[in-house]
C-alpha positions as CSV (number, residue, x, y, z in Angstrom):
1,X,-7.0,-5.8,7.8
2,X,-5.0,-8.7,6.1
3,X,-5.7,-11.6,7.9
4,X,-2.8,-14.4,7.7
5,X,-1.5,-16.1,10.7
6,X,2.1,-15.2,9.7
7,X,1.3,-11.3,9.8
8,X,2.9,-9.1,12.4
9,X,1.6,-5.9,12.8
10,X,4.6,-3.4,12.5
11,X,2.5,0.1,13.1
12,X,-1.0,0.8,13.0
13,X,-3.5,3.6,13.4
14,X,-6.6,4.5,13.1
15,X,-8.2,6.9,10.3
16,X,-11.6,7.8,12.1
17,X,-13.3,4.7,12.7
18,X,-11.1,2.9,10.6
19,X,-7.8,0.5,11.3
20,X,-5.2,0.8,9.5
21,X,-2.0,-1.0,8.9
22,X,1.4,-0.1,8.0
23,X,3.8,-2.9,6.8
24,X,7.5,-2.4,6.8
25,X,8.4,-5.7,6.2
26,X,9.9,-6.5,2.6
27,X,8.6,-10.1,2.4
28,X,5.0,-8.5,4.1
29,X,4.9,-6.0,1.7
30,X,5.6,-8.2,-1.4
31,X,2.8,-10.5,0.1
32,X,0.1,-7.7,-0.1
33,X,0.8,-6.9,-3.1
34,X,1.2,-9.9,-4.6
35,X,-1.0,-11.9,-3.0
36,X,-3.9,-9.4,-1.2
37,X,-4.6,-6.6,-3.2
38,X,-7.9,-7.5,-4.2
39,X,-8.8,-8.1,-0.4
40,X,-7.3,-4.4,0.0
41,X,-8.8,-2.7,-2.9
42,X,-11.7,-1.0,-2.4
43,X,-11.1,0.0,1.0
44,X,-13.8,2.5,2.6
45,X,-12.5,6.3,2.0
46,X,-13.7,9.1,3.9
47,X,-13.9,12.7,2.4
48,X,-10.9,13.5,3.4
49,X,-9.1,10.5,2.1
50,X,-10.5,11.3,-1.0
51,X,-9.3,14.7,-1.3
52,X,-6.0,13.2,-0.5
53,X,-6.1,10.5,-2.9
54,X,-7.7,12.3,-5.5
55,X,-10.5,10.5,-5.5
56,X,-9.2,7.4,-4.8
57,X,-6.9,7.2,-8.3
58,X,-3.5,7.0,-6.3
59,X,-2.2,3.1,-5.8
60,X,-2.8,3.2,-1.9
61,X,-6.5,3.9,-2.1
62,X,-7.9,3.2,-5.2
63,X,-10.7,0.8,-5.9
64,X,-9.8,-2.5,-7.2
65,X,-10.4,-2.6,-12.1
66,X,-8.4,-1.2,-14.3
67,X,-6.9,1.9,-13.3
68,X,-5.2,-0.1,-9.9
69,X,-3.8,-2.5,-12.1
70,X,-2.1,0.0,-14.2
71,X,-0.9,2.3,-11.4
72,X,0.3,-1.1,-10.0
73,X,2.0,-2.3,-12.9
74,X,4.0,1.4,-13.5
75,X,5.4,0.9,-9.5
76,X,6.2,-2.5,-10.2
77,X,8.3,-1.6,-13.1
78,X,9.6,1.3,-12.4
79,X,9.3,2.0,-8.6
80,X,9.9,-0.8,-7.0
81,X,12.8,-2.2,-8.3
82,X,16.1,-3.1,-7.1
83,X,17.8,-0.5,-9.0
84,X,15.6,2.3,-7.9
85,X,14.9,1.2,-4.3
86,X,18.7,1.2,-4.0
87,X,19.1,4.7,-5.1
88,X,16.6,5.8,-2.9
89,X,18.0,3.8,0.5
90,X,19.5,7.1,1.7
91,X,16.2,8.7,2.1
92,X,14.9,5.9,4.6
93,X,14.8,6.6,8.3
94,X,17.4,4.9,10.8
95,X,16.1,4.8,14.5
């Protein structure tokens, strides 16, 4: 789990024995990416997380060398920015 004082859990679950935390928050999320990915790569994956993840290749849950940095340079270039996120606002979820 990321541990920084200014973090505020927005949702978070467990995966077996394992806590997990989901962060809504733009300025969050640009902190764990920017900042904390090598604290959160190499997170323990259970079989099934694996046969979700393909073996742990996806960005989410793979370990922390060469592929993550690629896969995490493609969303940073072309997933995650302004351009794209704003095309994609209508599919986010109002409650």
């Amino acid at each position: 789990m990321l541990q920084t004082p200014q973090l505020t859990v927005n949702f978070s679950f467990y995966l077996g024995s394992q806590l997990n935390v989901v962060v809504n928050n733009a300025e969050l999320a640009k902190e764990v990416l920017k900042e904390n990915d090598q604290n959160l790569a190499n997170r323990f994956r259970t079989k099934p997380l694996d046969n979700v993840s393909k073996i742990g290749m996806d960005l989410i849950w793979a370990d922390y060398g060469p592929h993550y940095v690629k896969v995490r340079k493609v969303c940073n270039l072309e997933l995650f920015t302004p351009k794209r996120l704003e095309s994609n606002k209508h599919c986010k979820i109002k409650g």
